[in-house]
PDB file with one MODEL, atoms N, CA, C and O in Angstrom:
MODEL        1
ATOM      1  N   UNK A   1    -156.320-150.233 -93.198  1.00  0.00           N
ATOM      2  CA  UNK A   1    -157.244-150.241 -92.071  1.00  0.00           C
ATOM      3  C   UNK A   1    -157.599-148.808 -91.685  1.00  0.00           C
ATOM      4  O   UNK A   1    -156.623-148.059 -91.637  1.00  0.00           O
ATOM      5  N   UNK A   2    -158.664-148.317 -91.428  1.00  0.00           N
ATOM      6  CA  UNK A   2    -159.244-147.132 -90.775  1.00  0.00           C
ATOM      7  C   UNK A   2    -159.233-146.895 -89.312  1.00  0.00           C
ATOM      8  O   UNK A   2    -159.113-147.914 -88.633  1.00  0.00           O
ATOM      9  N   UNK A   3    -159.334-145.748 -88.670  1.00  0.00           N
ATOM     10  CA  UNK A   3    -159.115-146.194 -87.535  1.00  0.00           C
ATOM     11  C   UNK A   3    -160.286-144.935 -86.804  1.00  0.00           C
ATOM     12  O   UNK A   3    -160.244-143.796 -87.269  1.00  0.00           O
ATOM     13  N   UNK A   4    -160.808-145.105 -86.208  1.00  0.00           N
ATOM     14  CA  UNK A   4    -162.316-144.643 -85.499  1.00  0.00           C
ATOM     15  C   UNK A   4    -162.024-144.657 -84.115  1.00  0.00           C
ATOM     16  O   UNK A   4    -161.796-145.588 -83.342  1.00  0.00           O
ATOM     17  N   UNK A   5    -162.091-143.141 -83.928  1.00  0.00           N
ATOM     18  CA  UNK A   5    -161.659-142.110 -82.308  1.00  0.00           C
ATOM     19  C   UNK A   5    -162.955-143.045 -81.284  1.00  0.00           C
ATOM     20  O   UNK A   5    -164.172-142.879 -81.358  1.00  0.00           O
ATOM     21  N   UNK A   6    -162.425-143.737 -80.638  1.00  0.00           N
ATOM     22  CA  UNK A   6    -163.643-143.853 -79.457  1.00  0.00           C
ATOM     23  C   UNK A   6    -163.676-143.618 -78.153  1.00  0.00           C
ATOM     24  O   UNK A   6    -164.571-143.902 -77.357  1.00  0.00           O
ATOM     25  N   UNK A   7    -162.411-142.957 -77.923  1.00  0.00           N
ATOM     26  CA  UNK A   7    -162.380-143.435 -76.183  1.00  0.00           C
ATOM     27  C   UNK A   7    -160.718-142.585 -76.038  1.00  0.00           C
ATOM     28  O   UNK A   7    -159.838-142.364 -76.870  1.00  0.00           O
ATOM     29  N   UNK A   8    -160.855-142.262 -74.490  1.00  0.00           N
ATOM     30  CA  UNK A   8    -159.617-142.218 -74.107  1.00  0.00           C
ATOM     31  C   UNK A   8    -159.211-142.573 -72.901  1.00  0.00           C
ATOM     32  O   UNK A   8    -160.088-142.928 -72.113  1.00  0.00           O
ATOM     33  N   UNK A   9    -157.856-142.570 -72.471  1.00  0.00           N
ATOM     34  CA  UNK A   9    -157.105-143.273 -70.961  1.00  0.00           C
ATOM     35  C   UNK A   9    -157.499-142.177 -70.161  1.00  0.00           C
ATOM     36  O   UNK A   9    -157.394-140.974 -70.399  1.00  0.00           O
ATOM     37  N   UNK A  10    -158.178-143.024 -68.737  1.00  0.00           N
ATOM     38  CA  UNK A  10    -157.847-142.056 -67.912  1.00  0.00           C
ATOM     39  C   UNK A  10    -157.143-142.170 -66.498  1.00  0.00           C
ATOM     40  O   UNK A  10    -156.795-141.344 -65.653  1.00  0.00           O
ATOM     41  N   UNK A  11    -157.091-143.401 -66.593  1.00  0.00           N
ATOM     42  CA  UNK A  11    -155.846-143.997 -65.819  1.00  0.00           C
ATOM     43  C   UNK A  11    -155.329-145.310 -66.050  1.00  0.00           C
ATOM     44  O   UNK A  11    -155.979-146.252 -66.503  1.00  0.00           O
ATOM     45  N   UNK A  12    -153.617-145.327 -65.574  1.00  0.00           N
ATOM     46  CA  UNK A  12    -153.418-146.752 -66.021  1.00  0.00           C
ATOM     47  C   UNK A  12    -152.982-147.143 -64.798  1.00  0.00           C
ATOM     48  O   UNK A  12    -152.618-146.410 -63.878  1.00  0.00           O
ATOM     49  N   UNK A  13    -153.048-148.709 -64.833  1.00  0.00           N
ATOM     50  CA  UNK A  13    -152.672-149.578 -63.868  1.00  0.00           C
ATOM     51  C   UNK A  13    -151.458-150.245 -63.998  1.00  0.00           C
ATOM     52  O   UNK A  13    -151.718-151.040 -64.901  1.00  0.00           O
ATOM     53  N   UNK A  14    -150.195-150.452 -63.650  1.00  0.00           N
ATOM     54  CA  UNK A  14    -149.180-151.345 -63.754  1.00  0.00           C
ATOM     55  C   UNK A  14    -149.125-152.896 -63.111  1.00  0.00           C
ATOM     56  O   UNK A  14    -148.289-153.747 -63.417  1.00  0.00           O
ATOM     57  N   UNK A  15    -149.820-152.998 -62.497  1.00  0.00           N
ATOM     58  CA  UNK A  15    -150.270-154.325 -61.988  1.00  0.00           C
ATOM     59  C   UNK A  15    -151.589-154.467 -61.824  1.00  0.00           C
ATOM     60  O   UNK A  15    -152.114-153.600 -61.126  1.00  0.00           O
ATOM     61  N   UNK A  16    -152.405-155.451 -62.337  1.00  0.00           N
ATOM     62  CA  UNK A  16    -152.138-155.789 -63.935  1.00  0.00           C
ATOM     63  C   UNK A  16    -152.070-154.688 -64.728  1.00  0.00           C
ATOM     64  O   UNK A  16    -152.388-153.589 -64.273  1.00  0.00           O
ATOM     65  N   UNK A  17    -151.693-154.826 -65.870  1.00  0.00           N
ATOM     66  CA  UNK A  17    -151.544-154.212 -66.885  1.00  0.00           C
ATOM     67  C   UNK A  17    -152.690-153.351 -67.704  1.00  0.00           C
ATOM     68  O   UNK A  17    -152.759-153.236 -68.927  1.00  0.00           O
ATOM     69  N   UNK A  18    -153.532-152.802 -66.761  1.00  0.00           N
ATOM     70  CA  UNK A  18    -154.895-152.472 -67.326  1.00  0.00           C
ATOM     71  C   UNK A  18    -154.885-150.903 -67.944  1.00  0.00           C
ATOM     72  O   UNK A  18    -153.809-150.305 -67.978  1.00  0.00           O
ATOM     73  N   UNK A  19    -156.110-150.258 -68.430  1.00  0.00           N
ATOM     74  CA  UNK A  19    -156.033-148.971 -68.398  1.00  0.00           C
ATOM     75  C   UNK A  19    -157.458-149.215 -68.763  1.00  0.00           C
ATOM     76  O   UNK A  19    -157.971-150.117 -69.424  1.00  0.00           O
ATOM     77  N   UNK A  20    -158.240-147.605 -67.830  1.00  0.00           N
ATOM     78  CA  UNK A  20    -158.705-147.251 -67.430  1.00  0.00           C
ATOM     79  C   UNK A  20    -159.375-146.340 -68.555  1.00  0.00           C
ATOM     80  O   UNK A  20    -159.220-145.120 -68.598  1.00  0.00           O
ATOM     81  N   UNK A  21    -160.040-146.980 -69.345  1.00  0.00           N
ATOM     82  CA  UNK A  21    -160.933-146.045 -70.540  1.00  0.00           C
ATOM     83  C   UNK A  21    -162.403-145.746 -70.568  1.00  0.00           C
ATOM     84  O   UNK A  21    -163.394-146.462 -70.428  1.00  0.00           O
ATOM     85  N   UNK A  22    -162.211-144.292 -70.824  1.00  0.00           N
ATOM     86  CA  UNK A  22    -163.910-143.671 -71.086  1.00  0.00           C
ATOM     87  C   UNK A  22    -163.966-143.990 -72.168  1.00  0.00           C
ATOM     88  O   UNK A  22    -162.910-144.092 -72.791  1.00  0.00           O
ATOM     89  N   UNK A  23    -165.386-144.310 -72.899  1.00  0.00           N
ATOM     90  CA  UNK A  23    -165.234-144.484 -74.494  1.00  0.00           C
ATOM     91  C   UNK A  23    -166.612-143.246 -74.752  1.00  0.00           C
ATOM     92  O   UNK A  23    -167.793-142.985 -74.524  1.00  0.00           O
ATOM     93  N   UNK A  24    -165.596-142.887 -75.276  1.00  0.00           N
ATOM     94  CA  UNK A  24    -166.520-141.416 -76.166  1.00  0.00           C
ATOM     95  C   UNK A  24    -167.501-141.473 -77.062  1.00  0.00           C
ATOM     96  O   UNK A  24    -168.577-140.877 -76.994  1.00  0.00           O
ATOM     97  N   UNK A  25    -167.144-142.168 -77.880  1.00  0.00           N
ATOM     98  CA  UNK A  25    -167.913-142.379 -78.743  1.00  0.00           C
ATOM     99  C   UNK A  25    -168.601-143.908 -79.733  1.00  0.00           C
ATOM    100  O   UNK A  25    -168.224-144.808 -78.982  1.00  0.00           O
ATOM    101  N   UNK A  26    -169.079-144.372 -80.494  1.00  0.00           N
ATOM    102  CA  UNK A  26    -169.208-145.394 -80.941  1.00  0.00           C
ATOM    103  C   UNK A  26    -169.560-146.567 -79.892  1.00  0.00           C
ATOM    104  O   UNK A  26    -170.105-146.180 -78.858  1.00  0.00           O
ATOM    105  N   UNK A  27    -169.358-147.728 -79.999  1.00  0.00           N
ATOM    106  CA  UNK A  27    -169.373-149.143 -79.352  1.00  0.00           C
ATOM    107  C   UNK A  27    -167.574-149.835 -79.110  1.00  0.00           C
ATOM    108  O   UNK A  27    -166.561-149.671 -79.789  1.00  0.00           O
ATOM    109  N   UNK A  28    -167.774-150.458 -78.108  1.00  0.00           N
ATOM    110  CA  UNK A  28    -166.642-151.812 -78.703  1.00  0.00           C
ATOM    111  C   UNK A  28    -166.529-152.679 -77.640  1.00  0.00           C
ATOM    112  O   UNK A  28    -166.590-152.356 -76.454  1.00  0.00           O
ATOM    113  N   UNK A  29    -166.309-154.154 -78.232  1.00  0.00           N
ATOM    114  CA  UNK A  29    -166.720-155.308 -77.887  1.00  0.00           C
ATOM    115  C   UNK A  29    -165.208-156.264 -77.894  1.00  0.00           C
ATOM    116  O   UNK A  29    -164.234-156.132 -78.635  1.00  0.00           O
ATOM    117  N   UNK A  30    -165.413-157.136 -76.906  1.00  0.00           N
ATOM    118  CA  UNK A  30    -164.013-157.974 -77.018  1.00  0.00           C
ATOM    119  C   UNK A  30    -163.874-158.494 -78.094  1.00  0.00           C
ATOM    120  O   UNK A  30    -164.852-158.833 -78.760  1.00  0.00           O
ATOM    121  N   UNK A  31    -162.533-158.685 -78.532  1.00  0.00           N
ATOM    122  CA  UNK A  31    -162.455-159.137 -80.435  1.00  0.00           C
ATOM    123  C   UNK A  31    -162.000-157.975 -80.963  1.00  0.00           C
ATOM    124  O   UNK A  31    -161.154-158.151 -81.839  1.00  0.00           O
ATOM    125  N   UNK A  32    -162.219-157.070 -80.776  1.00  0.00           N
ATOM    126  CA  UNK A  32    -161.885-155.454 -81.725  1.00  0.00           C
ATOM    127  C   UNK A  32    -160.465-155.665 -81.372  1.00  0.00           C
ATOM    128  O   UNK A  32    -159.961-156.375 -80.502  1.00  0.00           O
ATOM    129  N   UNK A  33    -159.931-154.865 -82.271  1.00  0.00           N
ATOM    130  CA  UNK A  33    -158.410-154.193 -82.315  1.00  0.00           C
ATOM    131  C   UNK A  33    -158.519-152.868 -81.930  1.00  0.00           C
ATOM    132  O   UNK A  33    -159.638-152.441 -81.646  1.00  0.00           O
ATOM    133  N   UNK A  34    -158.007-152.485 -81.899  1.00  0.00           N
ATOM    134  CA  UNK A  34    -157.725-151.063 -80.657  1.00  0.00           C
ATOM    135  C   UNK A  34    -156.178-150.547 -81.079  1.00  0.00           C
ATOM    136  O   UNK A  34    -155.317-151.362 -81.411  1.00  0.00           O
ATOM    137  N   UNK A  35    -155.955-149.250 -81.032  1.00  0.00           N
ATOM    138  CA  UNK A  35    -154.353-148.682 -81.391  1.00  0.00           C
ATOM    139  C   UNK A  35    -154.840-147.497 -79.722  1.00  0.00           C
ATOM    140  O   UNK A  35    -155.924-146.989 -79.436  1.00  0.00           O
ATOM    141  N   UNK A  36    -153.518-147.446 -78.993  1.00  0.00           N
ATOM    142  CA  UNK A  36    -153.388-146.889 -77.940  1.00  0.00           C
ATOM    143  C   UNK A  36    -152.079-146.009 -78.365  1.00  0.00           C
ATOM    144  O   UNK A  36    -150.896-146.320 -78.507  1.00  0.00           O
ATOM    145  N   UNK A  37    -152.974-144.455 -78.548  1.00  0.00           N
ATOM    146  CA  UNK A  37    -151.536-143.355 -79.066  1.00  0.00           C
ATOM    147  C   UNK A  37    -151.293-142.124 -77.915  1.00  0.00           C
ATOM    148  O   UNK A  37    -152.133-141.690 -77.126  1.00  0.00           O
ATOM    149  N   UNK A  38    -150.643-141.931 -77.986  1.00  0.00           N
ATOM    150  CA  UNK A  38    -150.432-140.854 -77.446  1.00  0.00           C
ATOM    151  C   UNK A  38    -148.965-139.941 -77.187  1.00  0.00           C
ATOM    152  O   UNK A  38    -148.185-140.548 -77.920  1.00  0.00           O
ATOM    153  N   UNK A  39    -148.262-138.943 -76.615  1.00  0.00           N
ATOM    154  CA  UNK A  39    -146.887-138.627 -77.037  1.00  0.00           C
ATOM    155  C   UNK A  39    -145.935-140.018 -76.959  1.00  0.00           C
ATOM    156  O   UNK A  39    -145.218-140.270 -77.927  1.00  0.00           O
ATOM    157  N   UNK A  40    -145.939-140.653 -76.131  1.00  0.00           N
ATOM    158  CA  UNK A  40    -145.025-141.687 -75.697  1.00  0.00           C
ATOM    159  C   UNK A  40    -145.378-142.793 -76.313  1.00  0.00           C
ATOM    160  O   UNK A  40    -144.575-143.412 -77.011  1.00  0.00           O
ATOM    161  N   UNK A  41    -146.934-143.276 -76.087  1.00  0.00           N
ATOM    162  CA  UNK A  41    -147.517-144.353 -76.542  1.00  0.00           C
ATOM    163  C   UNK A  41    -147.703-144.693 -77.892  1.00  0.00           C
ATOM    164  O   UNK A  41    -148.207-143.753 -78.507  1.00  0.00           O
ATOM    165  N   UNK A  42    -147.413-146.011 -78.811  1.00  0.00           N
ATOM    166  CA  UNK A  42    -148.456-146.168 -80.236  1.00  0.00           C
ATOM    167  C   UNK A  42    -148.612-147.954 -80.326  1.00  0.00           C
ATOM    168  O   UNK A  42    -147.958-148.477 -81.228  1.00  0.00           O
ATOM    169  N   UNK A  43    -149.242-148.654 -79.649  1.00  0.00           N
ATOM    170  CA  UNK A  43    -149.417-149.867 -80.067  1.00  0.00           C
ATOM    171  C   UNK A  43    -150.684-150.125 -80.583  1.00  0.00           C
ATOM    172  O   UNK A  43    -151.509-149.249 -80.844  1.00  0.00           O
ATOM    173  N   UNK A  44    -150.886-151.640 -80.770  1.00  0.00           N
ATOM    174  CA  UNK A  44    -151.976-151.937 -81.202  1.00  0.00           C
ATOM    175  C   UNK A  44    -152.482-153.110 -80.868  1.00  0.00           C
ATOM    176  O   UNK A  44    -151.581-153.856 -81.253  1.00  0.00           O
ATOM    177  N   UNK A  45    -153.386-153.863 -80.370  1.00  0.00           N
ATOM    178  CA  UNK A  45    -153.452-154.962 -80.169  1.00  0.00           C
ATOM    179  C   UNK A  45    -154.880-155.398 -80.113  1.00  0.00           C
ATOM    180  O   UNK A  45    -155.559-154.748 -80.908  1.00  0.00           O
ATOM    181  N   UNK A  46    -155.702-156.475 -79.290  1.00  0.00           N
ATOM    182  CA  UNK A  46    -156.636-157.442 -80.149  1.00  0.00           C
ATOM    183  C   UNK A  46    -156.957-157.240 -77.739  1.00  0.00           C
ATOM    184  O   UNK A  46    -156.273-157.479 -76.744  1.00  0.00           O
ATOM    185  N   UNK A  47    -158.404-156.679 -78.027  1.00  0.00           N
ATOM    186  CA  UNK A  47    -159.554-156.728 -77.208  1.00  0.00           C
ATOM    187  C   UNK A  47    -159.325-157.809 -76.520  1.00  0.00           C
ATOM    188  O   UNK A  47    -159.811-158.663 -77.262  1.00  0.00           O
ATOM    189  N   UNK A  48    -158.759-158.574 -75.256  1.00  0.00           N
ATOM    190  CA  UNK A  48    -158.997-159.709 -74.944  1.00  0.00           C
ATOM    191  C   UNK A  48    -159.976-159.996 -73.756  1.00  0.00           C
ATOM    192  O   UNK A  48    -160.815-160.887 -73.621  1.00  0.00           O
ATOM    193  N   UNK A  49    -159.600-158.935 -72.914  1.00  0.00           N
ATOM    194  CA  UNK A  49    -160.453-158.862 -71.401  1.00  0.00           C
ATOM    195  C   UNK A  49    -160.822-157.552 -71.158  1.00  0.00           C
ATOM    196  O   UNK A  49    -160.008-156.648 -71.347  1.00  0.00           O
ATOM    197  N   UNK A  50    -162.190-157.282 -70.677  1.00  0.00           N
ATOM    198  CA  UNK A  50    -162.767-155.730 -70.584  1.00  0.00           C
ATOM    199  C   UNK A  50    -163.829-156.330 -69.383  1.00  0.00           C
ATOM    200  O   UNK A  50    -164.575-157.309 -69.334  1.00  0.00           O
ATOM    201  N   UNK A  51    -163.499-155.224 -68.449  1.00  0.00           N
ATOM    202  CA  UNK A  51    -164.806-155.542 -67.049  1.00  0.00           C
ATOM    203  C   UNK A  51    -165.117-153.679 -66.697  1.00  0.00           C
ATOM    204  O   UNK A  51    -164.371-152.725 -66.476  1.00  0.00           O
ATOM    205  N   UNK A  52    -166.321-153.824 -66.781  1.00  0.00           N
ATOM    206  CA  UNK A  52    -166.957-152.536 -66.140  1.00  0.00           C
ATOM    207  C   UNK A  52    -167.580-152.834 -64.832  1.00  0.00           C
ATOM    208  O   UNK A  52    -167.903-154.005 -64.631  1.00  0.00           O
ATOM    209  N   UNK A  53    -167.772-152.059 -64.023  1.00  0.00           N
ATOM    210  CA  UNK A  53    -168.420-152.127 -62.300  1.00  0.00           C
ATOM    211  C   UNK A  53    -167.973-153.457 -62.064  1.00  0.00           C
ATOM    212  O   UNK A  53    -168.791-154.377 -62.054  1.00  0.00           O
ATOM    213  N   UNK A  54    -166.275-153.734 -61.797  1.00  0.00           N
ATOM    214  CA  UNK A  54    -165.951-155.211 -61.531  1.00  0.00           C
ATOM    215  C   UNK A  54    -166.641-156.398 -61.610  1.00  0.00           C
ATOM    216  O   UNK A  54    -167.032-157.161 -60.726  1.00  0.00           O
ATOM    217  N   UNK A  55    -166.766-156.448 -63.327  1.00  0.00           N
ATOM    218  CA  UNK A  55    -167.876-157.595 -63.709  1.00  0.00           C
ATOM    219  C   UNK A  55    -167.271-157.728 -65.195  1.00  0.00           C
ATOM    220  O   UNK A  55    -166.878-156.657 -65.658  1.00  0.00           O
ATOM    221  N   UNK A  56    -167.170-158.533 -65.786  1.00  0.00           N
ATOM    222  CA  UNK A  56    -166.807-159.270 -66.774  1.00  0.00           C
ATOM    223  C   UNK A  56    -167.548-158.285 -67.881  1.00  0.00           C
ATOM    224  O   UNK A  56    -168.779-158.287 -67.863  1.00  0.00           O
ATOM    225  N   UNK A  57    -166.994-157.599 -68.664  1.00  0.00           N
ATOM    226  CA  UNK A  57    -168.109-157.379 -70.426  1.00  0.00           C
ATOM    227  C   UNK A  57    -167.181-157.399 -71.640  1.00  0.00           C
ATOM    228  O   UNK A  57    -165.988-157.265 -71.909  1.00  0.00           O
ATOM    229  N   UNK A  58    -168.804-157.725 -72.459  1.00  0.00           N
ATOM    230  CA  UNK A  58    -168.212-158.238 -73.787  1.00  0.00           C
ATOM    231  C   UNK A  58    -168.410-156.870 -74.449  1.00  0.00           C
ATOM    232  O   UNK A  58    -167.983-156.916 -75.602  1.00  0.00           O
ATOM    233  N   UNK A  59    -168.809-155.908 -74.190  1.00  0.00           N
ATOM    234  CA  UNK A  59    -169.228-155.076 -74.963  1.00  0.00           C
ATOM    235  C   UNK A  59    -169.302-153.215 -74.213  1.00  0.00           C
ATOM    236  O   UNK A  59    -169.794-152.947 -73.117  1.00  0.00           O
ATOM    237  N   UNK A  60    -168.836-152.465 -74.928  1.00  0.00           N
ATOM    238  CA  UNK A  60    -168.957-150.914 -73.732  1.00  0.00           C
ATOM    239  C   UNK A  60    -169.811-149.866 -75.357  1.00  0.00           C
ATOM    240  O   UNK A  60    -169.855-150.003 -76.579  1.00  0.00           O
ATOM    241  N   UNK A  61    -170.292-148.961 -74.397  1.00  0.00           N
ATOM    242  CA  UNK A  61    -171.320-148.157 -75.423  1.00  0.00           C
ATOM    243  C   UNK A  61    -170.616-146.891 -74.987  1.00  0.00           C
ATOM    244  O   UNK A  61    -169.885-147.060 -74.011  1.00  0.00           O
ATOM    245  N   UNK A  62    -170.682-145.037 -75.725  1.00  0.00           N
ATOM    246  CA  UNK A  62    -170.103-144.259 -75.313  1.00  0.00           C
ATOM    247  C   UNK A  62    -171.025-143.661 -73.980  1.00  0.00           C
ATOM    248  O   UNK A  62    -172.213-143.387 -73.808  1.00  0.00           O
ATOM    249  N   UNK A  63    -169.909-143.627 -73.231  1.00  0.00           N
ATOM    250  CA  UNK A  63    -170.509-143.025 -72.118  1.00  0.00           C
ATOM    251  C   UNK A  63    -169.791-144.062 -70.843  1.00  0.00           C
ATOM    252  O   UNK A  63    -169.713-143.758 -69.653  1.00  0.00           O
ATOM    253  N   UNK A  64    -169.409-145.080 -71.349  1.00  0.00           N
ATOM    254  CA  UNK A  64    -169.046-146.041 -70.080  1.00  0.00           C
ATOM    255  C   UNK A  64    -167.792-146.078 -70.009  1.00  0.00           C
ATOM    256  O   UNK A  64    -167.170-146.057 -71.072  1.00  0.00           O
ATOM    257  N   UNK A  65    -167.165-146.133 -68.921  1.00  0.00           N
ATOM    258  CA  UNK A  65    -165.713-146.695 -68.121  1.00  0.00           C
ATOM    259  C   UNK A  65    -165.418-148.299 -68.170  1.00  0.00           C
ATOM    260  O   UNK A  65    -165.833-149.218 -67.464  1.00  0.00           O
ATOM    261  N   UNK A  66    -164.536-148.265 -69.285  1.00  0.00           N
ATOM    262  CA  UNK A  66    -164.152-149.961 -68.759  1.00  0.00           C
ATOM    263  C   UNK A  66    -162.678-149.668 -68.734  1.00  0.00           C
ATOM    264  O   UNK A  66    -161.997-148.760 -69.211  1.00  0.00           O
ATOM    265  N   UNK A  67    -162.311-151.138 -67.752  1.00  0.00           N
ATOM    266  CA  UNK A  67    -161.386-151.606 -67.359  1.00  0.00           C
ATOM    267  C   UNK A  67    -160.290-152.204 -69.072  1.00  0.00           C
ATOM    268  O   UNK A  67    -161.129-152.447 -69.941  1.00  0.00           O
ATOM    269  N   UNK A  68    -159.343-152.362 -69.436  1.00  0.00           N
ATOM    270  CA  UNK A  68    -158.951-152.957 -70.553  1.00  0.00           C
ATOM    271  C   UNK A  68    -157.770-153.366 -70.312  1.00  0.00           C
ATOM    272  O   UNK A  68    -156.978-152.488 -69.969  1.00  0.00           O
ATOM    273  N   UNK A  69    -157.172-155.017 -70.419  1.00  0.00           N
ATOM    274  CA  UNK A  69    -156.204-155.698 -69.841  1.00  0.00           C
ATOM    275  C   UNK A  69    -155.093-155.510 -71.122  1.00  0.00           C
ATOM    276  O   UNK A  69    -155.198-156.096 -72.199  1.00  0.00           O
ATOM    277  N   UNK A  70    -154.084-154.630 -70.786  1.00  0.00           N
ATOM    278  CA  UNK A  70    -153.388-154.222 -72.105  1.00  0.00           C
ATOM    279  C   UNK A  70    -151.791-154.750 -71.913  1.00  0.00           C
ATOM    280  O   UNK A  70    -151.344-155.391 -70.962  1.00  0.00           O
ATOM    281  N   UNK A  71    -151.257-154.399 -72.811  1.00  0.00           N
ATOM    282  CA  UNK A  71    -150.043-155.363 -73.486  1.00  0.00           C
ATOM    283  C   UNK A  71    -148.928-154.466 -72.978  1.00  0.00           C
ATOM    284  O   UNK A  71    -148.009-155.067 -72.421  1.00  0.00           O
ATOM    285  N   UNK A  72    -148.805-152.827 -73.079  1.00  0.00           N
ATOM    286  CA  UNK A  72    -147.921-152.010 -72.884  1.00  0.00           C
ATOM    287  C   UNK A  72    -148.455-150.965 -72.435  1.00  0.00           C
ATOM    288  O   UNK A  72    -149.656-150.705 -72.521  1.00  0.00           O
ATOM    289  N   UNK A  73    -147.198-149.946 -71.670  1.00  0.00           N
ATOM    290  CA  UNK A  73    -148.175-149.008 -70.265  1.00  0.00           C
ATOM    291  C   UNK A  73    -148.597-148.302 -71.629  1.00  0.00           C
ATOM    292  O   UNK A  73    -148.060-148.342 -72.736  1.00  0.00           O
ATOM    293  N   UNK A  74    -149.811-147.599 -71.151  1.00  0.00           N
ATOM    294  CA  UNK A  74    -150.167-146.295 -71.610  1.00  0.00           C
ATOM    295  C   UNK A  74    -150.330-145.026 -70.169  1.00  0.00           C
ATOM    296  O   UNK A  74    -150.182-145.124 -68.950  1.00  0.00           O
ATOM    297  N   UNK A  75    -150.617-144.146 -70.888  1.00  0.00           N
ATOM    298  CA  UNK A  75    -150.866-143.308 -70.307  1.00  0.00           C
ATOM    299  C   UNK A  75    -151.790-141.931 -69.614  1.00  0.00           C
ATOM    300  O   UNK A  75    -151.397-141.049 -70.378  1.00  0.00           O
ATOM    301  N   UNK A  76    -152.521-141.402 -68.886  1.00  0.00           N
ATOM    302  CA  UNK A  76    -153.872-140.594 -69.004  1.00  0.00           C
ATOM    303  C   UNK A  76    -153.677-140.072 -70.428  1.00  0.00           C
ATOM    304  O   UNK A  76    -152.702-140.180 -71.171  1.00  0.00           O
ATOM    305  N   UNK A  77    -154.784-139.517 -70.600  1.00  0.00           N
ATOM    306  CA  UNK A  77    -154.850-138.979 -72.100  1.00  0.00           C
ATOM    307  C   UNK A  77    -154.435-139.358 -73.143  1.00  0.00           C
ATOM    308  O   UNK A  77    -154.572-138.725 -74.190  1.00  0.00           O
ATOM    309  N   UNK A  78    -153.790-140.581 -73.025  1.00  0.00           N
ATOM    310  CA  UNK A  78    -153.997-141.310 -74.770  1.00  0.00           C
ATOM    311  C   UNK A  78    -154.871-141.634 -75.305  1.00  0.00           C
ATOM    312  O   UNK A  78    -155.739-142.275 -74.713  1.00  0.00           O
ATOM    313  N   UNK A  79    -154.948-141.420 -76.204  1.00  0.00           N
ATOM    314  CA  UNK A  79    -156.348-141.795 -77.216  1.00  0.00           C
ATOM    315  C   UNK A  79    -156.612-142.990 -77.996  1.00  0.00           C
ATOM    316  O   UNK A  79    -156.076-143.288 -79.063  1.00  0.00           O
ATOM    317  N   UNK A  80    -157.357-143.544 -77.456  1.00  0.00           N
ATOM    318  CA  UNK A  80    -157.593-145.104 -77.897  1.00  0.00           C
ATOM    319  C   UNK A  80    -158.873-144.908 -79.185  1.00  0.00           C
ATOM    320  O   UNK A  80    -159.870-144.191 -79.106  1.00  0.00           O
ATOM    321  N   UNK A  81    -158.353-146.013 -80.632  1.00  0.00           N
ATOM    322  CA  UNK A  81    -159.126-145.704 -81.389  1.00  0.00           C
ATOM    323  C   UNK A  81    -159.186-147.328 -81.843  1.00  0.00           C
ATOM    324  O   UNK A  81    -158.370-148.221 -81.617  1.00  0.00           O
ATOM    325  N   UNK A  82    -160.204-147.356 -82.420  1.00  0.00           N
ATOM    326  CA  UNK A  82    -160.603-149.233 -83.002  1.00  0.00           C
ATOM    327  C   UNK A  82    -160.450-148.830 -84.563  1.00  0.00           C
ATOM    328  O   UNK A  82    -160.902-147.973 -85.322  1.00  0.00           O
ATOM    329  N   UNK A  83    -159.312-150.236 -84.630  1.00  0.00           N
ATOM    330  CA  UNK A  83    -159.209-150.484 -86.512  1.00  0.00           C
ATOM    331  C   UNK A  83    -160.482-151.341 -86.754  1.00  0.00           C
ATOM    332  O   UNK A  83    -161.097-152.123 -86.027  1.00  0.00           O
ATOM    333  N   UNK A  84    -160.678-150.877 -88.161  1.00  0.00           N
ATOM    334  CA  UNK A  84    -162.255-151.150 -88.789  1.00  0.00           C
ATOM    335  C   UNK A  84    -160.707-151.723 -90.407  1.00  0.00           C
ATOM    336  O   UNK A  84    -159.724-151.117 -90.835  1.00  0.00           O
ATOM    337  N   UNK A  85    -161.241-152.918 -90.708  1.00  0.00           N
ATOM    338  CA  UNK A  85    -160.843-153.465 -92.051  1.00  0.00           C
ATOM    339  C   UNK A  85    -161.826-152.914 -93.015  1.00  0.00           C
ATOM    340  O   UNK A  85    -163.047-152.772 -93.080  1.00  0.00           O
ATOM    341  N   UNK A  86    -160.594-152.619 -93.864  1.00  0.00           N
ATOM    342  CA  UNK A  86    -161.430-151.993 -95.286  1.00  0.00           C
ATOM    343  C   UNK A  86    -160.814-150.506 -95.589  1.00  0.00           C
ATOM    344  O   UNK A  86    -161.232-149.846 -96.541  1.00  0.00           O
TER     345      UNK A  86
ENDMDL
END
């Protein structure tokens, strides 16, 4: 799998479990896989819930802030990147 820089934390939430991502570059849409790295951080997991301006989206372009309902804390400045198969 490849893995394509799009975005990073810029804050996280512990209740719920969210974090707080700019996406830099590229697209991404619920369904993507996503790896969340950083010194402490390295998981990976599967897009389930994303809301920008407290509203439901399926989809963020670079330049936007979404919300992302995640599995394990991360932290500011981790760098969130989407696996691409192949």
């Amino acid at each position: 799998m490849s893995e394509e820089r799009i975005g990073e934390v810029v804050k996280f939430f512990s209740k719920p479990c969210v974090a707080a991502v700019k996406i830099t570059e590229g697209e991404l849409t619920v369904g993507d896989t996503i790896r969340i790295m950083g010194h402490t951080t390295d998981f990976t997991q599967v897009v389930t819930s994303m809301e920008a301006d407290n509203k439901e989206a399926e989809r963020a372009m670079a330049g936007d802030f979404v919300g992302i309902k995640i599995s394990d804390r991360a932290r500011a400045g981790d760098k969130v990147f989407k696996l691409a198969s192949g």
